[in-house]
PDB file of N, CA, C, O and CB in Angstrom:
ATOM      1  N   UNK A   1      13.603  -7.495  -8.570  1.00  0.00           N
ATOM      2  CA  UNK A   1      12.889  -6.248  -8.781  1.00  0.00           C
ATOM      3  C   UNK A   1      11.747  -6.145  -7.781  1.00  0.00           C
ATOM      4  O   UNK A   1      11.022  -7.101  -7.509  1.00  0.00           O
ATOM      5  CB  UNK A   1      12.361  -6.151 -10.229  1.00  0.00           C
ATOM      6  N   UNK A   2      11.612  -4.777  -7.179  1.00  0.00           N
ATOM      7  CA  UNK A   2      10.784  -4.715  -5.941  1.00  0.00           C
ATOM      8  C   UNK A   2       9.117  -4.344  -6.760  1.00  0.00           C
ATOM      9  O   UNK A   2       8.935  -3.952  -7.912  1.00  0.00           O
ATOM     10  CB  UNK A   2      11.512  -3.282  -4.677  1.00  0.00           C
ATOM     11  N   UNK A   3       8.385  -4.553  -5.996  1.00  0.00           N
ATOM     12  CA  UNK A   3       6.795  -4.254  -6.837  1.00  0.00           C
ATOM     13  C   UNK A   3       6.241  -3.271  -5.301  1.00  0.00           C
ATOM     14  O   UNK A   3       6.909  -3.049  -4.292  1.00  0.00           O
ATOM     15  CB  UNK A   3       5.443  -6.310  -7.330  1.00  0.00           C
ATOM     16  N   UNK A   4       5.037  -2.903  -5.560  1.00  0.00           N
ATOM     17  CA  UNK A   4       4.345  -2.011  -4.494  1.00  0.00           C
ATOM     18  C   UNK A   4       3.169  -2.199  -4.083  1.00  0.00           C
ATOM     19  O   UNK A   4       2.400  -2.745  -4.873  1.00  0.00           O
ATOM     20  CB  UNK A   4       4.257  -0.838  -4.798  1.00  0.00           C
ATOM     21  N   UNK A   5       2.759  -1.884  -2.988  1.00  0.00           N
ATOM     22  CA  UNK A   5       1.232  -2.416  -2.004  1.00  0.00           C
ATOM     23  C   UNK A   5       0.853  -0.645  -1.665  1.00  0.00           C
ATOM     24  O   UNK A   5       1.378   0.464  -1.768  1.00  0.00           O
ATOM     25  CB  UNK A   5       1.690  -3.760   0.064  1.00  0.00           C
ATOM     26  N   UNK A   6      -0.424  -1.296  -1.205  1.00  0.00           N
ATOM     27  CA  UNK A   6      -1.031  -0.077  -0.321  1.00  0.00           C
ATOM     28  C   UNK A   6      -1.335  -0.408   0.866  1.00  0.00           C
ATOM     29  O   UNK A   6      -1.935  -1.428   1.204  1.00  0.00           O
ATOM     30  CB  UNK A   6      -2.225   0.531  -0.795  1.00  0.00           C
ATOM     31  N   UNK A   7      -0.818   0.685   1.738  1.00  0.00           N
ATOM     32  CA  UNK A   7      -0.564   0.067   3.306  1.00  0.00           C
ATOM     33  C   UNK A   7      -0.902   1.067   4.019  1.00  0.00           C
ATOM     34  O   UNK A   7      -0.219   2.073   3.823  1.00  0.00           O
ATOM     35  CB  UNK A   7       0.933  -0.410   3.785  1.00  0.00           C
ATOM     36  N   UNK A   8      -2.452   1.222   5.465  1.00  0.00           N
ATOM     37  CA  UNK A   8      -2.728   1.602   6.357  1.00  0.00           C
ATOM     38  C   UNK A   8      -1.911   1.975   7.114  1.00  0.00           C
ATOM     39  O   UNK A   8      -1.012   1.139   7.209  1.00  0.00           O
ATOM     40  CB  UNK A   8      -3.300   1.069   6.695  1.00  0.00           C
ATOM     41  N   UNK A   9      -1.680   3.290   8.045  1.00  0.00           N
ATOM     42  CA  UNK A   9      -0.477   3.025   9.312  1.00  0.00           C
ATOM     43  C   UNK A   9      -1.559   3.855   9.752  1.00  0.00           C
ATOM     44  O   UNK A   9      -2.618   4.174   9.211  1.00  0.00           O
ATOM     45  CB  UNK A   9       1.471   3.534   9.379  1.00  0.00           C
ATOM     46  N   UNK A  10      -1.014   4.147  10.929  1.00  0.00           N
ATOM     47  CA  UNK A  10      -1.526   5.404  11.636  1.00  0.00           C
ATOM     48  C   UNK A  10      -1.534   6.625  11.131  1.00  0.00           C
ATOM     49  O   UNK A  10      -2.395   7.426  11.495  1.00  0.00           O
ATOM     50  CB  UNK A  10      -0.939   5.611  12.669  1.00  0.00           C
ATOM     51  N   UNK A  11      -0.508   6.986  10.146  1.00  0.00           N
ATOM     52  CA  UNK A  11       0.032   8.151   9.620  1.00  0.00           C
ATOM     53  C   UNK A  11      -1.140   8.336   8.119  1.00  0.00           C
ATOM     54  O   UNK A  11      -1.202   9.270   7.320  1.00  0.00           O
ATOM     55  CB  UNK A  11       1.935   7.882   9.279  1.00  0.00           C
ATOM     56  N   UNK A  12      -2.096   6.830   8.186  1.00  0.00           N
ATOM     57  CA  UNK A  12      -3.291   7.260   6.371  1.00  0.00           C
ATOM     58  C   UNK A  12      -2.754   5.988   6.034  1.00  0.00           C
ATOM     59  O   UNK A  12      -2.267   5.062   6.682  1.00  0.00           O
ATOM     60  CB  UNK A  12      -2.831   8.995   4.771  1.00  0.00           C
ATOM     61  N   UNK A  13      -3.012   6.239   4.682  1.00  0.00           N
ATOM     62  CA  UNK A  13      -2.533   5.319   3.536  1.00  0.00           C
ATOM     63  C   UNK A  13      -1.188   5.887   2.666  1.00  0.00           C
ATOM     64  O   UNK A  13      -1.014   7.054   2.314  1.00  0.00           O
ATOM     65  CB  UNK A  13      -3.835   5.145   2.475  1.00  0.00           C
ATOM     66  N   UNK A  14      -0.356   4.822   2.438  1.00  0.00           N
ATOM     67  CA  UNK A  14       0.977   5.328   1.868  1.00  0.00           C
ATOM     68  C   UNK A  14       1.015   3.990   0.713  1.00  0.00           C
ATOM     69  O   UNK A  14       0.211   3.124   0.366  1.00  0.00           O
ATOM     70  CB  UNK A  14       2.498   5.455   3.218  1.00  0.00           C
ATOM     71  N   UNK A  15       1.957   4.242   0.472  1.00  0.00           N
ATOM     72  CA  UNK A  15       2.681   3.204  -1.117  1.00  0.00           C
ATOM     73  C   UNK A  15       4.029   2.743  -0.453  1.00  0.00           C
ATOM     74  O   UNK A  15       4.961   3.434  -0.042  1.00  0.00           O
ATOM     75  CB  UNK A  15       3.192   4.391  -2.999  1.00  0.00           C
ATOM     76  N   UNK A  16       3.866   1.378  -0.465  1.00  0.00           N
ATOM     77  CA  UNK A  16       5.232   1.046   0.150  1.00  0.00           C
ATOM     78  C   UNK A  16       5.529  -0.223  -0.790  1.00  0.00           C
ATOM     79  O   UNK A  16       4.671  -0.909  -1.345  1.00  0.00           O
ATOM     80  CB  UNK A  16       5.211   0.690   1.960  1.00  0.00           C
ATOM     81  N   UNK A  17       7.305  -0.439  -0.870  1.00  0.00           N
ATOM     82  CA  UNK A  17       8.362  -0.948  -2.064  1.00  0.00           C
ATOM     83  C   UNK A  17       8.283  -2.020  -1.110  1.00  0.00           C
ATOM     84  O   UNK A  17       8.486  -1.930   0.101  1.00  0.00           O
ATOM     85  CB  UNK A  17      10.033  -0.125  -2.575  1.00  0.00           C
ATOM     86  N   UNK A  18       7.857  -3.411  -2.007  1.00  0.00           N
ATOM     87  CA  UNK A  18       7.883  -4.596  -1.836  1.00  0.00           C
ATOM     88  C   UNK A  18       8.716  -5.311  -1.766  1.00  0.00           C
ATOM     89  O   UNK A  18       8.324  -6.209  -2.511  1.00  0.00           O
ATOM     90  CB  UNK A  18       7.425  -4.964  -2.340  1.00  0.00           C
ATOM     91  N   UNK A  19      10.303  -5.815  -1.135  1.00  0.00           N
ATOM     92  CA  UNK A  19      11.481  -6.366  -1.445  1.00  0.00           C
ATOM     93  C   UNK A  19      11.430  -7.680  -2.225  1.00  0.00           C
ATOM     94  O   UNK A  19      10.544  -8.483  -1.931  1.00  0.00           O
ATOM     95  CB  UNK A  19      12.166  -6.513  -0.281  1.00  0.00           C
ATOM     96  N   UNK A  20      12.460  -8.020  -3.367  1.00  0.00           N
ATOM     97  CA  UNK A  20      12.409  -9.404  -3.765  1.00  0.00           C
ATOM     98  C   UNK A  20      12.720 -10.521  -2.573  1.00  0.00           C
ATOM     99  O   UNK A  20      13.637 -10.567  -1.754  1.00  0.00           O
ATOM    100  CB  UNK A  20      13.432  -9.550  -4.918  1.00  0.00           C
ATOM    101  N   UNK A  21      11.662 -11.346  -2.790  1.00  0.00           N
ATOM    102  CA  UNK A  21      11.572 -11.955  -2.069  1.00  0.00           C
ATOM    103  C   UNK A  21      10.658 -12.109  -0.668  1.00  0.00           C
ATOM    104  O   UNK A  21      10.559 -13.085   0.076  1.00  0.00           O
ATOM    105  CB  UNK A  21      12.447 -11.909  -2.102  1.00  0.00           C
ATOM    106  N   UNK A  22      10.211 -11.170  -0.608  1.00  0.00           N
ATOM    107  CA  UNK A  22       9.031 -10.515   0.192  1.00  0.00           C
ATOM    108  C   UNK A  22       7.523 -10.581  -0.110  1.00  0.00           C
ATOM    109  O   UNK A  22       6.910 -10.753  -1.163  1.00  0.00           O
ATOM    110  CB  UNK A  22       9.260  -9.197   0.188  1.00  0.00           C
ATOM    111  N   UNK A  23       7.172 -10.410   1.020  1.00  0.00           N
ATOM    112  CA  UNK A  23       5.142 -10.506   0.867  1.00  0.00           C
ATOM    113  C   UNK A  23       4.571  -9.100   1.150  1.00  0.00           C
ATOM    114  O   UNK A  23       4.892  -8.330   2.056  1.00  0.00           O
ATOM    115  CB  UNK A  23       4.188 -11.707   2.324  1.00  0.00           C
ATOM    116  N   UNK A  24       3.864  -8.972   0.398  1.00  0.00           N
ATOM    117  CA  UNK A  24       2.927  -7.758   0.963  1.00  0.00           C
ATOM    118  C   UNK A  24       2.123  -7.820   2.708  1.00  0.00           C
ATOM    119  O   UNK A  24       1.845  -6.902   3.479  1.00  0.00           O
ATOM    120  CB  UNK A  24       1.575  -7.723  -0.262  1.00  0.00           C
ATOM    121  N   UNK A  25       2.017  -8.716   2.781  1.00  0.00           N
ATOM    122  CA  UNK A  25       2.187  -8.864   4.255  1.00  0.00           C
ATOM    123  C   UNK A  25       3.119  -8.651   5.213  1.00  0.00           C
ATOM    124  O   UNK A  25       3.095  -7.894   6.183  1.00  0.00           O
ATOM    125  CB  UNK A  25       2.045  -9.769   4.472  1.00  0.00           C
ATOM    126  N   UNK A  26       4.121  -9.572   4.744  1.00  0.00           N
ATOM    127  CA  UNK A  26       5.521  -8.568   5.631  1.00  0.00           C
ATOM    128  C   UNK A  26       5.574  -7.535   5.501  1.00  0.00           C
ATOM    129  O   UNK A  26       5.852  -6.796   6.446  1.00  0.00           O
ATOM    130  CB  UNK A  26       6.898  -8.689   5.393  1.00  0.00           C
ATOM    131  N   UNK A  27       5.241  -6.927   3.854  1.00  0.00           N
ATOM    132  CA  UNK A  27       6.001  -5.189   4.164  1.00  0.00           C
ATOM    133  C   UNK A  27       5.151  -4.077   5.107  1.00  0.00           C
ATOM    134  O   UNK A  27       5.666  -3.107   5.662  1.00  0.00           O
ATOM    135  CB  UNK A  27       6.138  -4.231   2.478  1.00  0.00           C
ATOM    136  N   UNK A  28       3.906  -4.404   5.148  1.00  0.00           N
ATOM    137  CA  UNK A  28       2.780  -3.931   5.967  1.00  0.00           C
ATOM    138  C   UNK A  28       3.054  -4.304   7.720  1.00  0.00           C
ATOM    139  O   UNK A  28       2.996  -3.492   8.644  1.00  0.00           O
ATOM    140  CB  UNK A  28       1.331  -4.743   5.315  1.00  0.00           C
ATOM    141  N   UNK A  29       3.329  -5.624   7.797  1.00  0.00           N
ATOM    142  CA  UNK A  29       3.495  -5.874   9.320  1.00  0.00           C
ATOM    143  C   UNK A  29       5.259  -5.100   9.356  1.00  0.00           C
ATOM    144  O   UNK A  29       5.391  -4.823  10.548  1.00  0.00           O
ATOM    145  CB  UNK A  29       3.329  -7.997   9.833  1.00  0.00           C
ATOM    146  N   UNK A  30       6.152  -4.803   8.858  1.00  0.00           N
ATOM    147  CA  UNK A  30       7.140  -4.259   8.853  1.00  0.00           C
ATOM    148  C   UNK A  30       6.809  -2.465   8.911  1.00  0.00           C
ATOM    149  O   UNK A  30       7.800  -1.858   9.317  1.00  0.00           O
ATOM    150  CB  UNK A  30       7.856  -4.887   7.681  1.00  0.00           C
ATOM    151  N   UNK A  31       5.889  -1.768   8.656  1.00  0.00           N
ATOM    152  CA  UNK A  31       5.751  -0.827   8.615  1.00  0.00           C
ATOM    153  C   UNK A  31       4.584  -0.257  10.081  1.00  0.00           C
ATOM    154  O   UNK A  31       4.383   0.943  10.268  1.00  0.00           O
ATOM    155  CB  UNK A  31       5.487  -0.748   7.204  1.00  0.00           C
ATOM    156  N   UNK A  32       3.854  -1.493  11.091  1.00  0.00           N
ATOM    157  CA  UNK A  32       2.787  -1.398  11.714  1.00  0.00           C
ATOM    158  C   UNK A  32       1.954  -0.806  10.962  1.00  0.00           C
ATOM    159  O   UNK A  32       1.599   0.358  11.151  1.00  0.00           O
ATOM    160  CB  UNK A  32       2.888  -0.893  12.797  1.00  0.00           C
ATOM    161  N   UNK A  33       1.652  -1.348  10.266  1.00  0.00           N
ATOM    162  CA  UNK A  33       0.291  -1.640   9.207  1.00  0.00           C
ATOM    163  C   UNK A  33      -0.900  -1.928   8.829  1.00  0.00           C
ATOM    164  O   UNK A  33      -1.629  -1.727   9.800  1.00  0.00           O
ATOM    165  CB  UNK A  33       0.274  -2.085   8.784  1.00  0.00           C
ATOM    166  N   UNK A  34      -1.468  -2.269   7.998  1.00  0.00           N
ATOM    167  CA  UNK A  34      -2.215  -3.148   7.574  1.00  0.00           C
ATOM    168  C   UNK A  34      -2.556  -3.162   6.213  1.00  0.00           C
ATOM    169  O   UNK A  34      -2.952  -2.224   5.520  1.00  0.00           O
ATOM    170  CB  UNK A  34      -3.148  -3.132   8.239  1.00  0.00           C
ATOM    171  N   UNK A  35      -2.342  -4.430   5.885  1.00  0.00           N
ATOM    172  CA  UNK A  35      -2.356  -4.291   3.576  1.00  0.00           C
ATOM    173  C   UNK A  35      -3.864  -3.959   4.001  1.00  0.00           C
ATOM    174  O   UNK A  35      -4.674  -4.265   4.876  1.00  0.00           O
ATOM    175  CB  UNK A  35      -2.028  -6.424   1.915  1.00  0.00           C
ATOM    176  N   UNK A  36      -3.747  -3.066   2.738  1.00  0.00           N
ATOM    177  CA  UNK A  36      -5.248  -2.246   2.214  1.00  0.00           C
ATOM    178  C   UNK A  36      -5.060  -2.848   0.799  1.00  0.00           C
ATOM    179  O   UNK A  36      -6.004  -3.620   0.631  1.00  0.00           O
ATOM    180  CB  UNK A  36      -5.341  -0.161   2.245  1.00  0.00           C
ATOM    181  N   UNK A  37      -4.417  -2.838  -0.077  1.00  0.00           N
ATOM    182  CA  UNK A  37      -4.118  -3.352  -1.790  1.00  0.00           C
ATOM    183  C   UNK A  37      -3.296  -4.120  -1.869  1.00  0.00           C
ATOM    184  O   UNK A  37      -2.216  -3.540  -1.757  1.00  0.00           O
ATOM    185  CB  UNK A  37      -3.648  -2.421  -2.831  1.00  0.00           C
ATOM    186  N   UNK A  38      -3.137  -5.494  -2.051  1.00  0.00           N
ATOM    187  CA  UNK A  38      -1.818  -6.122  -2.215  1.00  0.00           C
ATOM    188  C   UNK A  38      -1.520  -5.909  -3.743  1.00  0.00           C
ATOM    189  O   UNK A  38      -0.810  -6.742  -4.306  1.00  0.00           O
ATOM    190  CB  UNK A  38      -1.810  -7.740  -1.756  1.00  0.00           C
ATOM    191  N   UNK A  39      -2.057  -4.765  -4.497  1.00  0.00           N
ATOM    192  CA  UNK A  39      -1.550  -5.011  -5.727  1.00  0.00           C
ATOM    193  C   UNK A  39      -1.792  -6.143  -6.979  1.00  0.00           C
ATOM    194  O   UNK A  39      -2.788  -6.333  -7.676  1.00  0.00           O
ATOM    195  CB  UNK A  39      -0.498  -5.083  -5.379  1.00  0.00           C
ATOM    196  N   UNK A  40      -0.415  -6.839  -6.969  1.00  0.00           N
ATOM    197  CA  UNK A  40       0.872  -6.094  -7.561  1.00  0.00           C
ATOM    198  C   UNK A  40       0.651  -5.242  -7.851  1.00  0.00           C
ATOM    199  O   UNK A  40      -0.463  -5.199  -8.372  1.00  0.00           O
ATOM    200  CB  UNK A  40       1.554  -6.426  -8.475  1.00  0.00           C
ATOM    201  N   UNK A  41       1.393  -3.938  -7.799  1.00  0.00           N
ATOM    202  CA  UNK A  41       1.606  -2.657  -8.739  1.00  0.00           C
ATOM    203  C   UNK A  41       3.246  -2.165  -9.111  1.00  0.00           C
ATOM    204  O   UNK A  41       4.095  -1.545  -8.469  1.00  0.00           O
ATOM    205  CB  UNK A  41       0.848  -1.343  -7.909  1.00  0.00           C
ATOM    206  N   UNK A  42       3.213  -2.800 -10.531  1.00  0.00           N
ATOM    207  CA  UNK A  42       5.168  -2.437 -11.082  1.00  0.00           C
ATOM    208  C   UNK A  42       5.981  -1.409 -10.591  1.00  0.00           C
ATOM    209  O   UNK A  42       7.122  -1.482 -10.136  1.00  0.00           O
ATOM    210  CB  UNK A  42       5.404  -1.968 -12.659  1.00  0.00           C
ATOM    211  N   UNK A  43       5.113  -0.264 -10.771  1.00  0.00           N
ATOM    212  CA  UNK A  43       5.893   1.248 -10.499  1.00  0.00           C
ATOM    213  C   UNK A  43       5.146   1.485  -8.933  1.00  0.00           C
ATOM    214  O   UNK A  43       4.249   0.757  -8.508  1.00  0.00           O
ATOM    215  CB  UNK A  43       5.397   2.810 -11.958  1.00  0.00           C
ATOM    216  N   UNK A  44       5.738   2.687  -8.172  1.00  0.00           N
ATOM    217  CA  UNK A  44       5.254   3.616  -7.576  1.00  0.00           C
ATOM    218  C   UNK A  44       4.044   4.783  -8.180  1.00  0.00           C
ATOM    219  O   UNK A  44       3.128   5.304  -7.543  1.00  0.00           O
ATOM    220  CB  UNK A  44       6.364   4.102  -7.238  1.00  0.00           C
ATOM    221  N   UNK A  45       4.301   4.906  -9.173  1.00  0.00           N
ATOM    222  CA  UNK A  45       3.225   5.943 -10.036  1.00  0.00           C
ATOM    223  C   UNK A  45       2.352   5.112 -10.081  1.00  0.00           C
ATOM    224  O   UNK A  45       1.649   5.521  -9.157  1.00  0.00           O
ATOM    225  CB  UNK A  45       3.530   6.571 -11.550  1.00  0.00           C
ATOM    226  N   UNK A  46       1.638   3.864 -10.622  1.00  0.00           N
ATOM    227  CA  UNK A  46       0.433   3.454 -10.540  1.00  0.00           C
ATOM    228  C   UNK A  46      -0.102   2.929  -9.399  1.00  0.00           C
ATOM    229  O   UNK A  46      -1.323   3.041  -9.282  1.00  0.00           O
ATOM    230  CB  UNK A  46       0.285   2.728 -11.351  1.00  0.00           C
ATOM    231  N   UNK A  47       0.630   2.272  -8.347  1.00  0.00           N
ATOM    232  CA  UNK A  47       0.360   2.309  -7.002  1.00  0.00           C
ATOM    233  C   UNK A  47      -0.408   3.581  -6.546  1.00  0.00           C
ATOM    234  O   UNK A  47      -1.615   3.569  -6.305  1.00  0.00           O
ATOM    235  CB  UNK A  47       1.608   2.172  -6.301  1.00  0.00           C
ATOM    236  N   UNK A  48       0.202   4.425  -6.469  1.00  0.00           N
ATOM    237  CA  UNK A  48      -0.179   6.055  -6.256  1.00  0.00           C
ATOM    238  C   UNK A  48      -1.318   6.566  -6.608  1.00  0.00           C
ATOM    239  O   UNK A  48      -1.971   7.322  -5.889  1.00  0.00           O
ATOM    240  CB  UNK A  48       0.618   6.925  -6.912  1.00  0.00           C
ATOM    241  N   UNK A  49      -1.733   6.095  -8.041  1.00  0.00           N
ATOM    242  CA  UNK A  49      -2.758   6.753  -8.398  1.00  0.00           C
ATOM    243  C   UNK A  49      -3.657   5.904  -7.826  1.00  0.00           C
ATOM    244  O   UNK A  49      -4.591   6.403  -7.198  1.00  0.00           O
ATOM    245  CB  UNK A  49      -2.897   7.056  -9.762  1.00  0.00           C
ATOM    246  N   UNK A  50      -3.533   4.375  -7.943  1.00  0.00           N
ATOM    247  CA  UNK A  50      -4.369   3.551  -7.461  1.00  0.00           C
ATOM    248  C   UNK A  50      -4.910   3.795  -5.817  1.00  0.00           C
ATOM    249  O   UNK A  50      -5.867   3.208  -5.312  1.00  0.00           O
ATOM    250  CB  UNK A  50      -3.695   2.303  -7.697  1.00  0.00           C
ATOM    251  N   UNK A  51      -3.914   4.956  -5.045  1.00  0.00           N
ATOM    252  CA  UNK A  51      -4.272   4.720  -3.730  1.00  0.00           C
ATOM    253  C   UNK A  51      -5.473   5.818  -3.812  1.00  0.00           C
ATOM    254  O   UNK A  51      -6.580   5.581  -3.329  1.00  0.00           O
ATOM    255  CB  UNK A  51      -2.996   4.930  -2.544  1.00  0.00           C
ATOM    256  N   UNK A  52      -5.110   7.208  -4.557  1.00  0.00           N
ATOM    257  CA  UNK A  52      -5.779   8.154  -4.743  1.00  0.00           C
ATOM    258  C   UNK A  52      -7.432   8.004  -5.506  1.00  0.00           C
ATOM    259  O   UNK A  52      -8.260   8.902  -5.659  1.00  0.00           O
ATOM    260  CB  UNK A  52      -4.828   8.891  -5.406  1.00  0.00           C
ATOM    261  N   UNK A  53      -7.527   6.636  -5.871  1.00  0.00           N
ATOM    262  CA  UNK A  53      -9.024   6.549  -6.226  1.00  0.00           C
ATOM    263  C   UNK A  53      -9.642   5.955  -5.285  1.00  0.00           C
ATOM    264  O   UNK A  53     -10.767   5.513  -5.521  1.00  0.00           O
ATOM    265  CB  UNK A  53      -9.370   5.871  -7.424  1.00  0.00           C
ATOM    266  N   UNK A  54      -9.068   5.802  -4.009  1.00  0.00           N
ATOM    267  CA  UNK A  54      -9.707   4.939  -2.787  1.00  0.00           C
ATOM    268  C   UNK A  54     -10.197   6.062  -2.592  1.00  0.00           C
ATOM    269  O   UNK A  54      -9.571   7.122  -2.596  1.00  0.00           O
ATOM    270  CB  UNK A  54      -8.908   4.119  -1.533  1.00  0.00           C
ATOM    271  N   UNK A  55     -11.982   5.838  -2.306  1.00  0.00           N
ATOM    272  CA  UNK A  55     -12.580   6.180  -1.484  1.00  0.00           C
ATOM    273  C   UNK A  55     -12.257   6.785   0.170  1.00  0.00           C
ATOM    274  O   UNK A  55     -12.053   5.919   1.020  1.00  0.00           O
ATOM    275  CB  UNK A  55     -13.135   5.316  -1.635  1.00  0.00           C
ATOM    276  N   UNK A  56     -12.230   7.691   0.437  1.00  0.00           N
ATOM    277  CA  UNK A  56     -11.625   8.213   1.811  1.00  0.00           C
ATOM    278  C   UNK A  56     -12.833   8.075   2.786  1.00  0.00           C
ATOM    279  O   UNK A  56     -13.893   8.700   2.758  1.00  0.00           O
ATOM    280  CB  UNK A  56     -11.035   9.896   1.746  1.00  0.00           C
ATOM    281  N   UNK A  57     -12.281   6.770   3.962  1.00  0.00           N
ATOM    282  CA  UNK A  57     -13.809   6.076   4.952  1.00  0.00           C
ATOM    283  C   UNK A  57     -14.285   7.652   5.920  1.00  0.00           C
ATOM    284  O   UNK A  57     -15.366   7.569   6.503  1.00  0.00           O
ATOM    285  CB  UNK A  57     -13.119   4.242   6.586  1.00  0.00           C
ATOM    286  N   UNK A  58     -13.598   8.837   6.050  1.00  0.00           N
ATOM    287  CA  UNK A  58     -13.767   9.357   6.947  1.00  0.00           C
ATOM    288  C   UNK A  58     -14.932  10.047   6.278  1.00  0.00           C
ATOM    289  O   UNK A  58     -16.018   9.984   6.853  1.00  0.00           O
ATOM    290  CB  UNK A  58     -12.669   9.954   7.532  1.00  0.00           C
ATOM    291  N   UNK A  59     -14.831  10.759   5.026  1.00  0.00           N
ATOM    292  CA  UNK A  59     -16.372  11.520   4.299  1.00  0.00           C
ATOM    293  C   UNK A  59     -17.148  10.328   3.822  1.00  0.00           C
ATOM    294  O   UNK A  59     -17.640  10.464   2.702  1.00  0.00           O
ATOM    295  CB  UNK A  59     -16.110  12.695   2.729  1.00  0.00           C
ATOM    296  N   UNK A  60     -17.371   9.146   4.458  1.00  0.00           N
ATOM    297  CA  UNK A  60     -18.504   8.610   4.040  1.00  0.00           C
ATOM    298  C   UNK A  60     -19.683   8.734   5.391  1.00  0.00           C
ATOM    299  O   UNK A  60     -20.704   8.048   5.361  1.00  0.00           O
ATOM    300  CB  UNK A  60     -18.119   7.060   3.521  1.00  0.00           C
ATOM    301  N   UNK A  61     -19.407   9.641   6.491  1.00  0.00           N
ATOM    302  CA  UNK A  61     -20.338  10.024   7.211  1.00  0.00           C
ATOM    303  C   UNK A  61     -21.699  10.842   6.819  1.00  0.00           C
ATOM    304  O   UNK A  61     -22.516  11.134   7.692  1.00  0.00           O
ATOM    305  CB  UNK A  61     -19.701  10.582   7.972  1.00  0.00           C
TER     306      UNK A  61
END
């Protein structure tokens, strides 16, 4: 069963599916990345919400 991270790209922050057997590190260096949350998070829905209470660095000017 796959679990979920929160992962930097160029493109923001996204929610990306953790493979069994896998690190939240790989799935981040697999995506050109960088882990922002290693979680665990079971579902996609709490991942999600969890990304949406991050603070956004660009309005902290």
């Amino acid at each position: 069963m796959s679990w979920y991270v929160i992962v930097e790209t160029d493109d923001g922050l996204s929610v990306a599916s953790v493979a069994d057997g896998g690190t939240a590190e790989e799935t981040a260096v697999r995506l050109g990345g960088v882990l922002v949350d290693p979680g665990p998070y079971s579902n996609y829905e709490e991942a999600y919400d969890a990304m949406l209470e991050m603070p956004d660095a660009d309005s902290e000017d």
